[in-house]
KEVEX-890505 format. One line per 5 residues: number of its first residue (from 1); their letters; for each residue x, z, y of C-alpha. Coordinates in steps of 0.25 Angstrom, whole numbers, always signed. Each point is the difference from the previous one (the first is absolute). Example, Ala and Ser with C-alpha at 12.3 -4.5 7.8 and 13.67 -1.06 7.14 Angstrom:
1	as	+49:+31:-18 ~ +6:-2:+14
This chain:
1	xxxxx	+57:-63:-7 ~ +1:+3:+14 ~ +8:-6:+10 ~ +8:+7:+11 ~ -11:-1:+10
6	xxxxx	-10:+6:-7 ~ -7:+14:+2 ~ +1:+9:-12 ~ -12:+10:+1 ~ -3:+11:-10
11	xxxxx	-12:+10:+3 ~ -8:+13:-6 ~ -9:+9:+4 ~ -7:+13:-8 ~ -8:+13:+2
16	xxxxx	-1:+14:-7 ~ -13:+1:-3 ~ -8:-12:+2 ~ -3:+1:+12 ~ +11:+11:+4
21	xxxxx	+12:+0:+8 ~ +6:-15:-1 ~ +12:-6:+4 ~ +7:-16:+0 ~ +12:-6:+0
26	xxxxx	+7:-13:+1 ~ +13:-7:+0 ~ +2:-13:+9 ~ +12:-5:-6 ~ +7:-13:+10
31	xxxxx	+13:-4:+5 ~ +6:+9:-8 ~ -5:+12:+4 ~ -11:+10:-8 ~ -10:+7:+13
36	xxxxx	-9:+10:-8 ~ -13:+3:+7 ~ -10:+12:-3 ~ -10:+8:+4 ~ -11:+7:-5
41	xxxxx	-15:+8:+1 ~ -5:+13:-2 ~ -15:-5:-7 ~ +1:-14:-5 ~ -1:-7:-13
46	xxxxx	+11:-9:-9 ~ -7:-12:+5 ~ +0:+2:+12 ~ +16:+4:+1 ~ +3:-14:-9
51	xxxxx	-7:-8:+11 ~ +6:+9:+13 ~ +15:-2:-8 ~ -3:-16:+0 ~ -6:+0:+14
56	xxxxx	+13:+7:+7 ~ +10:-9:-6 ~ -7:-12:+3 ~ -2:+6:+16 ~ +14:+1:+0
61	xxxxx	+3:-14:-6 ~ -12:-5:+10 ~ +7:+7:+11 ~ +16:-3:-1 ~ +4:-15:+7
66	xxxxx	+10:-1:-12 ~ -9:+0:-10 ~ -10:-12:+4 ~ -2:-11:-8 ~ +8:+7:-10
71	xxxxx	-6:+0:-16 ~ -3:+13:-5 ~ -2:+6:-14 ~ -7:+12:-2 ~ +0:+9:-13
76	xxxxx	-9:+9:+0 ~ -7:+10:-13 ~ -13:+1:+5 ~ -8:-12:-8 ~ -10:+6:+11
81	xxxxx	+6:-7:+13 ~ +8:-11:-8 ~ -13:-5:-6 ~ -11:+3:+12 ~ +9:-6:+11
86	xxxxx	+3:-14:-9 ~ -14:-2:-8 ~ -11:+10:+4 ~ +2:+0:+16 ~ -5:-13:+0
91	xxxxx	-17:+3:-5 ~ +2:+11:+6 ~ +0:-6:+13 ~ -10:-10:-4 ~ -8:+11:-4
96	xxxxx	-1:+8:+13 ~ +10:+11:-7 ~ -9:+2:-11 ~ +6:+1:-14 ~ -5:-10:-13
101	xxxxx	-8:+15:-2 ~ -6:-3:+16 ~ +6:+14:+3 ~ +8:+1:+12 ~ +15:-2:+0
106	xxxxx	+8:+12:-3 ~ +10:+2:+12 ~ -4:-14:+7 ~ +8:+4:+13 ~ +11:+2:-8
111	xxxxx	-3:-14:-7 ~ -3:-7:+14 ~ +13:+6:+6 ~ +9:-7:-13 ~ -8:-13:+1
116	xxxxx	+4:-1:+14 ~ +14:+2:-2 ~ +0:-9:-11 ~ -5:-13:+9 ~ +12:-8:+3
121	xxxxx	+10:+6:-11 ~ +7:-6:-11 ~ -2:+11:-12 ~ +2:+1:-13 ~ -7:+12:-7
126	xxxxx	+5:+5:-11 ~ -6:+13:-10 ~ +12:+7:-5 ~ -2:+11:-11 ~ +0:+16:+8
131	xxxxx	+12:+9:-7 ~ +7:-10:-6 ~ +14:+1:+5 ~ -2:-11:+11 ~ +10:+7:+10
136	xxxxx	-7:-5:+14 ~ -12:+5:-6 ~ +4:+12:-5 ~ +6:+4:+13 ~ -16:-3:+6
141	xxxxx	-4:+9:-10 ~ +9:+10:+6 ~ -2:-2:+14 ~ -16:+0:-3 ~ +3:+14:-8
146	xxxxx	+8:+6:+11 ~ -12:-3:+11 ~ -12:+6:-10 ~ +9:+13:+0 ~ -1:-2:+15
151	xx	-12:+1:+2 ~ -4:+10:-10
C-alpha cells in the first residue's frame, strides 16, 4: 500500500489504425491532487503512444522539486512498456539495441528516452488489465481517445 508521499501514476496510449492517428494519457496522482496529461499524433503506432504516455509523466515527476526522492508506482496496461523497461532493456543494451532476433529495437529513442528518466527513481511497475473498470485508468483511456479524435 502506499504511503502519503508516494506518487500514484496511471498511463495509456493507443492509435486507430496501427499505425494511425494516436493519443496518451496520464494521471500523476500526489498530495492529494489528480493532474491529468495528454497529448497525441497524427501517424504513430500503440507502442509508440504507451512509451510517449510513460515518458511525459515521469518528465514531470523528474522535473517537479517536490516530487524528488519520492517513491512512485506506476500502473500501466501495456505488458509492452511494463515488461521492456524492467526485463528486456537490459540485453538490449548489452546487445547494441539489437533484440534476442539480432533485429533492431523497435522505437530505441523512445526506449533510450524512458531509460534515462528512469536512473535515479524509486518505481514500482505495475501491469493493470486495459478496460477493466480501474477508474484512473479508464479516465487515461478517455483522455488518450479524446487526442486520437484530435488528430484525425
Amino acid at each position: 500500500m502506499e504511503d502519503d508521499n508516494s506518487i500514484i501514476v496511471y498511463t495509456d496510449g493507443g492509435c486507430h489504425g496501427n499505425p494511425g492517428p494516436g493519443g496518451w494519457g496520464t494521471v500523476i496522482i500526489a498530495d492529494g491532487e489528480a493532474r491529468q496529461l495528454s497529448g497525441g499524433e497524427h501517424d504513430t503506432t500503440n507502442n509508440r503512444m504507451e512509451l510517449t504516455a510513460a515518458i511525459n509523466a515521469l518528465s514531470v515527476i523528474k522535473n517537479t522539486p517536490a516530487f524528488n526522492g519520492r517513491a512512485i508506482t506506476i500502473y500501466i496496461d501495456s505488458q509492452y512498456v511494463k515488461n521492456g523497461i524492467t526485463s528486456w532493456i537490459t540485453a538490449w543494451k548489452l546487445n547494441g539495441w539489437k533484440t534476442k532476433a539480432k533485429k533492431p529495437v523497435l522505437n530505441k529513442e523512445l526506449w533510450q528516452e524512458l531509460d534515462n528518466l528512469v536512473q535515479g527513481l524509486n518505481i514500482s511497475w505495475n501491469w493493470v488489465k486495459g478496460h477493466a473498470g480501474i477508474l484512473y485508468n479508464e479516465v487515461c483511456d478517455q483522455l488518450c481517445q479524446k487526442e486520437i479524435e484530435a488528430h484525425k
